[in-house]
TIRO-2110 file (N, C-alpha, C; in Angstrom, 1 decimal):
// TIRO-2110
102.6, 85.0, 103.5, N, 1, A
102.5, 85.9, 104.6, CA, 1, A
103.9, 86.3, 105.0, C, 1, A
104.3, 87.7, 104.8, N, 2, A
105.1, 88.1, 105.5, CA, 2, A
106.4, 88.0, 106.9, C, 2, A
105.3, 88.5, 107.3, N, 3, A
105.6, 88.3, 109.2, CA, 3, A
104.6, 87.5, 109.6, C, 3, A
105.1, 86.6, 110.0, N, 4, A
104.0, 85.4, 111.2, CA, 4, A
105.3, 84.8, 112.2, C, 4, A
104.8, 84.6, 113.0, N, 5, A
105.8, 83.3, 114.6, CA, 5, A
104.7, 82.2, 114.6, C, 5, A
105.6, 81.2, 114.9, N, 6, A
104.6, 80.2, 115.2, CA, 6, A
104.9, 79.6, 116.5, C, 6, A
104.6, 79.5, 117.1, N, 7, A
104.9, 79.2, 119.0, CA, 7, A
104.2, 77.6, 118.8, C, 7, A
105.3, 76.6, 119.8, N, 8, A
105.0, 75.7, 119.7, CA, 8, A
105.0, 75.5, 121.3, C, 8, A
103.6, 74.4, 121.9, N, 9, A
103.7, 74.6, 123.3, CA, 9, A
102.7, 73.2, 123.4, C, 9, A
102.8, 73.0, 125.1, N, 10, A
102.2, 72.3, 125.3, CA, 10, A
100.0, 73.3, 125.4, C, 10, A
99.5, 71.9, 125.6, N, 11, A
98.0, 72.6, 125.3, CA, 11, A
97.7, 73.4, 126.4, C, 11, A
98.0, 73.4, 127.8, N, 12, A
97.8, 74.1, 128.9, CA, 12, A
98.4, 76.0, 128.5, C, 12, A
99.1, 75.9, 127.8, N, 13, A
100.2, 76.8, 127.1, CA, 13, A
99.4, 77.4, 126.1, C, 13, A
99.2, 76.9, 125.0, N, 14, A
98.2, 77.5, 124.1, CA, 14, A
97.0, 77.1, 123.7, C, 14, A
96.4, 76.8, 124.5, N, 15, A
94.7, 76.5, 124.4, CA, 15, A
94.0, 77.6, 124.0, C, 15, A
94.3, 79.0, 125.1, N, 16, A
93.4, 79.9, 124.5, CA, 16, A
93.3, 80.3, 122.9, C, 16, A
94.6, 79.9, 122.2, N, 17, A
94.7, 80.4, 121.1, CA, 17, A
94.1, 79.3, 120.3, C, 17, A
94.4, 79.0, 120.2, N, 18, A
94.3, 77.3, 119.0, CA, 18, A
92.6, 77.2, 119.2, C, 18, A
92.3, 77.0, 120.7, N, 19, A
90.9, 76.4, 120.6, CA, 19, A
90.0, 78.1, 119.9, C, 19, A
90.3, 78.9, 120.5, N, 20, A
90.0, 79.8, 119.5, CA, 20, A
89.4, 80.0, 117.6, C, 20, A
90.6, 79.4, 117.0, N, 21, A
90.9, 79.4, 115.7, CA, 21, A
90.1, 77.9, 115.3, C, 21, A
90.1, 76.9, 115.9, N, 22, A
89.4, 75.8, 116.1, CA, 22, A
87.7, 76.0, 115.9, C, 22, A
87.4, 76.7, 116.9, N, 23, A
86.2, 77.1, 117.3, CA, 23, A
85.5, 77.8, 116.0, C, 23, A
86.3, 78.7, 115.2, N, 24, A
86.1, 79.8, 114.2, CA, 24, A
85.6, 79.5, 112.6, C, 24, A
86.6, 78.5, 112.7, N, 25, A
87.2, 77.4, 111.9, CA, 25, A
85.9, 75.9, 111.4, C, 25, A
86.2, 75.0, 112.6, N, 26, A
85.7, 74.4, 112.6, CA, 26, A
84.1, 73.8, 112.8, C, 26, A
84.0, 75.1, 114.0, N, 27, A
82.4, 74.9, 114.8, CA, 27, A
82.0, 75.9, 114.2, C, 27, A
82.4, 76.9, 114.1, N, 28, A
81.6, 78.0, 113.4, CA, 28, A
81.3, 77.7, 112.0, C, 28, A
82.3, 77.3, 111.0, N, 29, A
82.5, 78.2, 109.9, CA, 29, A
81.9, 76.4, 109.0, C, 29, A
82.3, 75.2, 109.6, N, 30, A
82.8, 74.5, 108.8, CA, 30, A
81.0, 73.3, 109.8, C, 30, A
80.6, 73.7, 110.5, N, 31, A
79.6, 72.8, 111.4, CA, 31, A
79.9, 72.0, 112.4, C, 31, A
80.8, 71.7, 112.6, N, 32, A
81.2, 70.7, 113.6, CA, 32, A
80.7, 70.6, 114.4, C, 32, A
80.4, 69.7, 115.3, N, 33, A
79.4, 70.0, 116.7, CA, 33, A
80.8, 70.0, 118.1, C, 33, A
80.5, 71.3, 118.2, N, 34, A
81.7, 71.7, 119.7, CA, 34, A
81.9, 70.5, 120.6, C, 34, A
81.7, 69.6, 121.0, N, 35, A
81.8, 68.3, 121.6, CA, 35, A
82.9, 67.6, 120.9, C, 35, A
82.6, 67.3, 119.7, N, 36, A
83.7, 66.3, 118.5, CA, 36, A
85.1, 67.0, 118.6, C, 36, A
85.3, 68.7, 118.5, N, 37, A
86.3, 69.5, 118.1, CA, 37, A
87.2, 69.4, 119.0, C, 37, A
86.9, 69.4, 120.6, N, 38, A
87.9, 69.2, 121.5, CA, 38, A
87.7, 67.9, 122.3, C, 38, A
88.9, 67.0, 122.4, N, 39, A
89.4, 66.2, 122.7, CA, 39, A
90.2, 65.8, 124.0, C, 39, A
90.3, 64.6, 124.3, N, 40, A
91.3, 64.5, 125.4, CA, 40, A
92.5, 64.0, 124.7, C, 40, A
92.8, 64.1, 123.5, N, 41, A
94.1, 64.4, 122.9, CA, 41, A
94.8, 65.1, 122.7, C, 41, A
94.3, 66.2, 123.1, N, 42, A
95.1, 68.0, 123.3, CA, 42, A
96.2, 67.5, 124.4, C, 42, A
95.6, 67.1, 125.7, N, 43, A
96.6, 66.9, 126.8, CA, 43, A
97.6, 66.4, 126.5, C, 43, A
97.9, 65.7, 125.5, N, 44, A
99.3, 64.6, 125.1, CA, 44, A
99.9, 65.1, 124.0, C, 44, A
99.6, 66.3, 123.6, N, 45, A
99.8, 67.0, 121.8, CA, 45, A
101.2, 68.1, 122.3, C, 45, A
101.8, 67.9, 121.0, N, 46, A
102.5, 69.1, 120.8, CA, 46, A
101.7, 69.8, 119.8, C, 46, A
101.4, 71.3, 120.3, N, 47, A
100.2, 72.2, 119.5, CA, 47, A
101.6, 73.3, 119.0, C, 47, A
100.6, 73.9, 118.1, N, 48, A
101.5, 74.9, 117.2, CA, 48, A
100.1, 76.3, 117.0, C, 48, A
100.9, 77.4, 117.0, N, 49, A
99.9, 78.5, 116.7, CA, 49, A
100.9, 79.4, 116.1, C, 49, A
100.0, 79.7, 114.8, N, 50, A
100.4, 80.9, 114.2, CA, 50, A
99.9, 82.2, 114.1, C, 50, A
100.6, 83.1, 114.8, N, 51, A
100.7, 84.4, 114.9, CA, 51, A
100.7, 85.4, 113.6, C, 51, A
100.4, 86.5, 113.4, N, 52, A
100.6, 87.4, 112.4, CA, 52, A
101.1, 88.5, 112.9, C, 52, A
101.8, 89.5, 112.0, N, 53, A
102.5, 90.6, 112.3, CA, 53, A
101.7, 91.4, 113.7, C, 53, A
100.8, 91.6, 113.8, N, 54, A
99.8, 91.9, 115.0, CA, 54, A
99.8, 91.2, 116.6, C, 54, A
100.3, 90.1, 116.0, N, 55, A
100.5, 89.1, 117.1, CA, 55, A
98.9, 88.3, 117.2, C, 55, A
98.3, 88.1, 116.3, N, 56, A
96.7, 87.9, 116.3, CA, 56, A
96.9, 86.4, 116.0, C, 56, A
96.5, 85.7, 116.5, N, 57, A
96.6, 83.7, 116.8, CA, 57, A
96.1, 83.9, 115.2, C, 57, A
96.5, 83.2, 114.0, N, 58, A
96.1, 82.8, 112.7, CA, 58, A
95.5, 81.2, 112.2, C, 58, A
96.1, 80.6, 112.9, N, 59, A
96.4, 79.4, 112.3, CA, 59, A
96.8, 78.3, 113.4, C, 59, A
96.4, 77.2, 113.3, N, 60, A
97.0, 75.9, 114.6, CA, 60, A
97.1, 74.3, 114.0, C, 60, A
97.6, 73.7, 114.4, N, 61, A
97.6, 72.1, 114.1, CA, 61, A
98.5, 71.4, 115.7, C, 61, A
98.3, 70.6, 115.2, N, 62, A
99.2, 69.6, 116.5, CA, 62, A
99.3, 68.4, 116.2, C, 62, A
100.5, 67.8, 116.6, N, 63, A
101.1, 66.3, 116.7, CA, 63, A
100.7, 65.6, 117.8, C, 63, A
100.5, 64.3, 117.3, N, 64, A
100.2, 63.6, 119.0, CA, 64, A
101.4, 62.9, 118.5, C, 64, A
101.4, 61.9, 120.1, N, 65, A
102.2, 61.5, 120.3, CA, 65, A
103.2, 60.4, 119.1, C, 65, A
102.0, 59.6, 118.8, N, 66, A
101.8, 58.6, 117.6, CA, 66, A
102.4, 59.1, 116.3, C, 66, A
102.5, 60.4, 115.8, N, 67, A
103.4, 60.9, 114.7, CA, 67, A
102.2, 61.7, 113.6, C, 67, A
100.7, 61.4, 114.5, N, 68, A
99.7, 62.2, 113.6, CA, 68, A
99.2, 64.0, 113.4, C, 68, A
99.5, 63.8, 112.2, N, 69, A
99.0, 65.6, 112.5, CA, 69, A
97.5, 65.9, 112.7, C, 69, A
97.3, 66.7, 113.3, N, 70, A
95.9, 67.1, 113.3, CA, 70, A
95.5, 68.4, 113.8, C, 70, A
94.3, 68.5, 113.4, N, 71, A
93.3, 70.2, 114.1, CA, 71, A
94.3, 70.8, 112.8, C, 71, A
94.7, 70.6, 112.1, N, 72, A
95.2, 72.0, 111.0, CA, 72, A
93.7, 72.8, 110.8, C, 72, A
94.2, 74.0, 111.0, N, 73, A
93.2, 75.3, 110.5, CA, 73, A
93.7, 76.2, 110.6, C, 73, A
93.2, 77.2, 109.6, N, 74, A
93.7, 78.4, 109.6, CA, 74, A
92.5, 79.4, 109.0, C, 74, A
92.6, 80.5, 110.1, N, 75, A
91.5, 81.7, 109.8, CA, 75, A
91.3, 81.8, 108.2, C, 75, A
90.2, 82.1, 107.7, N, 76, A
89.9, 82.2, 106.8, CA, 76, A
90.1, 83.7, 106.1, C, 76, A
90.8, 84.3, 106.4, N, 77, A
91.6, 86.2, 106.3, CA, 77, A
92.6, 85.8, 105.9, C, 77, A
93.6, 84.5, 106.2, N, 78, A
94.8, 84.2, 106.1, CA, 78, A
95.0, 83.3, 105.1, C, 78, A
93.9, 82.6, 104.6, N, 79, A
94.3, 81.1, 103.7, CA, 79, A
95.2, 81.5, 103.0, C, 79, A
95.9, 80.8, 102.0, N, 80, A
96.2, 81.4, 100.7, CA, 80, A
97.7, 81.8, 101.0, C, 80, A
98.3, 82.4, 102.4, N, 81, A
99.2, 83.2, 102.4, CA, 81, A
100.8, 82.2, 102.8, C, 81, A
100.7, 81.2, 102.9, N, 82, A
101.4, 80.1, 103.4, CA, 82, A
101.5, 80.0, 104.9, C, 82, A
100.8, 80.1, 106.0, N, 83, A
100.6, 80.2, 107.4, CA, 83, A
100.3, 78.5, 107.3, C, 83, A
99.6, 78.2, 106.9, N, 84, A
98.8, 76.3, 106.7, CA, 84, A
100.7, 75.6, 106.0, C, 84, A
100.7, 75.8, 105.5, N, 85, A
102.5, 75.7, 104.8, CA, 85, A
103.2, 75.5, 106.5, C, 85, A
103.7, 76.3, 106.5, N, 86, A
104.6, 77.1, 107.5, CA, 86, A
104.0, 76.0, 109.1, C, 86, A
102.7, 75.7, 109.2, N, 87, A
102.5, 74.9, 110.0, CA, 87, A
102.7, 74.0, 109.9, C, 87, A
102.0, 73.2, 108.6, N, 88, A
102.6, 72.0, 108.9, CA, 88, A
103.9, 71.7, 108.3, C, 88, A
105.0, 72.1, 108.1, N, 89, A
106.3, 71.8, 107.8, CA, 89, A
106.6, 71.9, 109.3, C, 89, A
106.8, 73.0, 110.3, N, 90, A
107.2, 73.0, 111.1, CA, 90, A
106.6, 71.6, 112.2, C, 90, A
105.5, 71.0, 112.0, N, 91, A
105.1, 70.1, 112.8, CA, 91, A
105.5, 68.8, 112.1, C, 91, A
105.7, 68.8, 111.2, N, 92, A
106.3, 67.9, 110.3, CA, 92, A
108.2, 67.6, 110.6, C, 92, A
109.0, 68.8, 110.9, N, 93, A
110.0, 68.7, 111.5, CA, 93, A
110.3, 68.2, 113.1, C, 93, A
109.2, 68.9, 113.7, N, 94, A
109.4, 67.9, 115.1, CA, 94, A
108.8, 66.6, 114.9, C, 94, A
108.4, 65.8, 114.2, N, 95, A
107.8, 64.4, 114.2, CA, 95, A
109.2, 63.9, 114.0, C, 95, A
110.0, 64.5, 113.2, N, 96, A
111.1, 63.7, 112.3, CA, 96, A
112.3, 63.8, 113.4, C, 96, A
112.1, 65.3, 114.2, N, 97, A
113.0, 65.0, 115.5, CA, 97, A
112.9, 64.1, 116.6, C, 97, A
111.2, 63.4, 116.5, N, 98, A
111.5, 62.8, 117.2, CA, 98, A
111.6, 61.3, 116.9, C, 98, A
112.0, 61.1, 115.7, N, 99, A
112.6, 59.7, 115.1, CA, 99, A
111.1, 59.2, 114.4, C, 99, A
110.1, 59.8, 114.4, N, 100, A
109.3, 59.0, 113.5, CA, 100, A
109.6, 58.9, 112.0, C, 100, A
108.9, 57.5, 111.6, N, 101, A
109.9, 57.4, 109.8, CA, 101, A
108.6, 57.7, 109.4, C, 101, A
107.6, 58.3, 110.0, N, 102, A
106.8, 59.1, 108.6, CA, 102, A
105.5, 60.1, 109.9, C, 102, A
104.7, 60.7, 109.1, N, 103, A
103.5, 61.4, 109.8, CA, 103, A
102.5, 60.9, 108.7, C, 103, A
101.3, 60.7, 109.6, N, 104, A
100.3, 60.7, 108.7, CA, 104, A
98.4, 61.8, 109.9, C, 104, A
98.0, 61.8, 108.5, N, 105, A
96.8, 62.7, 109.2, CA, 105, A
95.6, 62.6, 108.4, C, 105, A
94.4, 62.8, 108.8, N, 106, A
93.3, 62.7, 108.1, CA, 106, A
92.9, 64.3, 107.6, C, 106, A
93.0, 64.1, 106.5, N, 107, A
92.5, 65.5, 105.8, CA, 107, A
90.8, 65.7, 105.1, C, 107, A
90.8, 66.6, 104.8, N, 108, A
89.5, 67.1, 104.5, CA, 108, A
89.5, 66.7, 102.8, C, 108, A
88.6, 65.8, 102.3, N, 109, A
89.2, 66.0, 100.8, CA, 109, A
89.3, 66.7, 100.0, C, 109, A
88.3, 68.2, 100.3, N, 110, A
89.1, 69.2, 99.3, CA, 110, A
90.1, 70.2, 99.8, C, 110, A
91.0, 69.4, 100.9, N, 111, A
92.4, 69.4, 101.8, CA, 111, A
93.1, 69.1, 100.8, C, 111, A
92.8, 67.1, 100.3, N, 112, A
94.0, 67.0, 100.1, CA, 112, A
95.2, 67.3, 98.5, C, 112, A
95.0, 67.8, 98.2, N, 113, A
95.7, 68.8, 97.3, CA, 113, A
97.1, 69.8, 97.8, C, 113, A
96.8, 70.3, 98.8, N, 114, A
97.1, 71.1, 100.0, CA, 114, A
98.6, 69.8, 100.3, C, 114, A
97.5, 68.8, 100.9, N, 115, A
98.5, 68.3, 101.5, CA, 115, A
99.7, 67.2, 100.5, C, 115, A
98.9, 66.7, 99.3, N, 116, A
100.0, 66.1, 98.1, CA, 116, A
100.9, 66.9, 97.8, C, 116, A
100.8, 68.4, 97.9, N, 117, A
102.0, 69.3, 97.5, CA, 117, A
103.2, 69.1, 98.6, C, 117, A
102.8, 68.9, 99.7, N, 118, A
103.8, 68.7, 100.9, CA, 118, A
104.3, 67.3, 100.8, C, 118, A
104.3, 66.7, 99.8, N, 119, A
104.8, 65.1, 100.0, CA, 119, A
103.8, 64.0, 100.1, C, 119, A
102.7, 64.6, 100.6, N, 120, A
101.6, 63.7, 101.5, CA, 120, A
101.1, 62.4, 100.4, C, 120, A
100.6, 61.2, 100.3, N, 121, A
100.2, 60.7, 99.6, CA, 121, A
99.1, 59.6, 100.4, C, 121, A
97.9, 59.4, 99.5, N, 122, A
96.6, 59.4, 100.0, CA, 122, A
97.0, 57.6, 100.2, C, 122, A
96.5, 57.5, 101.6, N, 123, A
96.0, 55.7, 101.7, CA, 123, A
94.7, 55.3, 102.5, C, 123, A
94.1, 54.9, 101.0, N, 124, A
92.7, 53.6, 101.5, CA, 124, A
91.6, 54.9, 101.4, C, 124, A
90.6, 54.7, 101.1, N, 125, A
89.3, 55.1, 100.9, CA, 125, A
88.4, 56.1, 101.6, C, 125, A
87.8, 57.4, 100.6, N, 126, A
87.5, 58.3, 101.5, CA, 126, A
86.5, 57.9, 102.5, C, 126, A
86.5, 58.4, 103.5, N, 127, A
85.5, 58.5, 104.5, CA, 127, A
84.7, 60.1, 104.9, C, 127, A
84.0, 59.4, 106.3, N, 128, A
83.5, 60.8, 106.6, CA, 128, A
83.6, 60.7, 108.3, C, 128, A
84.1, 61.6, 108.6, N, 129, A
83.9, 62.0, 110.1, CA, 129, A
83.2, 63.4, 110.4, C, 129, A
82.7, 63.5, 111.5, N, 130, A
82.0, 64.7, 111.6, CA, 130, A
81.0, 65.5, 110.5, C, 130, A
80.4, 64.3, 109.6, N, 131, A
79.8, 64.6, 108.8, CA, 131, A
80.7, 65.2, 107.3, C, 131, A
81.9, 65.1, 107.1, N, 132, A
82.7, 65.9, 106.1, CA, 132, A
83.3, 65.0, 105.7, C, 132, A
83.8, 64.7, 104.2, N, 133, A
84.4, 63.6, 103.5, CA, 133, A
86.3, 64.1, 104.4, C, 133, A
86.6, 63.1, 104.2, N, 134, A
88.4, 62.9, 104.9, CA, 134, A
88.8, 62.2, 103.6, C, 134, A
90.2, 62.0, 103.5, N, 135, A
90.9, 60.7, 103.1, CA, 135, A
92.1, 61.0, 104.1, C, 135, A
93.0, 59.7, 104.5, N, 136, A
94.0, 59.2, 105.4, CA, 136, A
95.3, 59.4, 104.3, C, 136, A
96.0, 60.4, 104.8, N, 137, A
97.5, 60.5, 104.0, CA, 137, A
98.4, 60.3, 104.6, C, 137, A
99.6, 60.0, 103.9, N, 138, A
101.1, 59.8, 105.1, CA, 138, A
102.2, 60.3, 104.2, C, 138, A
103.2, 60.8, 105.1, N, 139, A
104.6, 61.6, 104.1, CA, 139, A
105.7, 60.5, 105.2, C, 139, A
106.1, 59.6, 104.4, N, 140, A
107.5, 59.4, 104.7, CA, 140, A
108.8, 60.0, 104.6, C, 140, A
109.2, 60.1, 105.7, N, 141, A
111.1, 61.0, 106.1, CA, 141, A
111.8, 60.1, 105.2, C, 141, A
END
């Protein structure tokens, strides 16, 4: 993608957006039951949204405090264009600013591909949450 911003904020800050893309994403597109998708871990997260030349919310993930990434998604208009890239490197850089010696996140397994190109490397055995296979990866700084 071109032109995109990616605004990083606390969740009071960008909820409308993220939960949005979330919603689209996850409850809509992917089944999740709206209950599981929002958390009381938003409140303690540093969130990230990505923007398109339009200014139209594309794309979101967030760090909690612990050094995990999570909620990656990105509109399905956008896949493909490096906005999922561009997210998680940028969230990947503030984990490392803030001294963690690695991030790790649970991905979707036909995720993780996505995420071994970014460094990511898979630990311990697929699961399922929310009814969808995961595996647990981690990228050490």
């Amino acid at each position: 993608m071109n032109s995109h911003e990616i605004r990083y904020g606390d969740w009071a800050t960008l909820c409308a957006d993220a939960q949005a893309i979330r919603i689209a994403v996850f409850v809509q597109e992917q089944k999740v039951p709206a209950e599981l998708e929002m958390d009381e871990k938003d409140a303690v997260c540093l969130h990230a949204v990505a923007y398109d030349g339009a200014g139209i919310p594309v794309g979101t993930g967030r760090l909690l405090p612990d050094g995990h990434i999570g909620r990656m998604a990105v509109m399905k208009t956008v896949r493909g264009t490096g906005i999922g890239s561009a997210l998680l490197r940028g969230l990947m850089a503030h984990a490392r600013e803030r001294g963690h010696p690695d991030v790790q996140l649970s991905a979707q397994t036909h995720a993780a591909p996505f995420y071994r190109a970014h460094g990511f490397d898979q630990v311990g055995d697929e699961f399922y949450e929310a009814g969808i296979a995961h595996v647990e990866m981690r990228h050490r700084f």
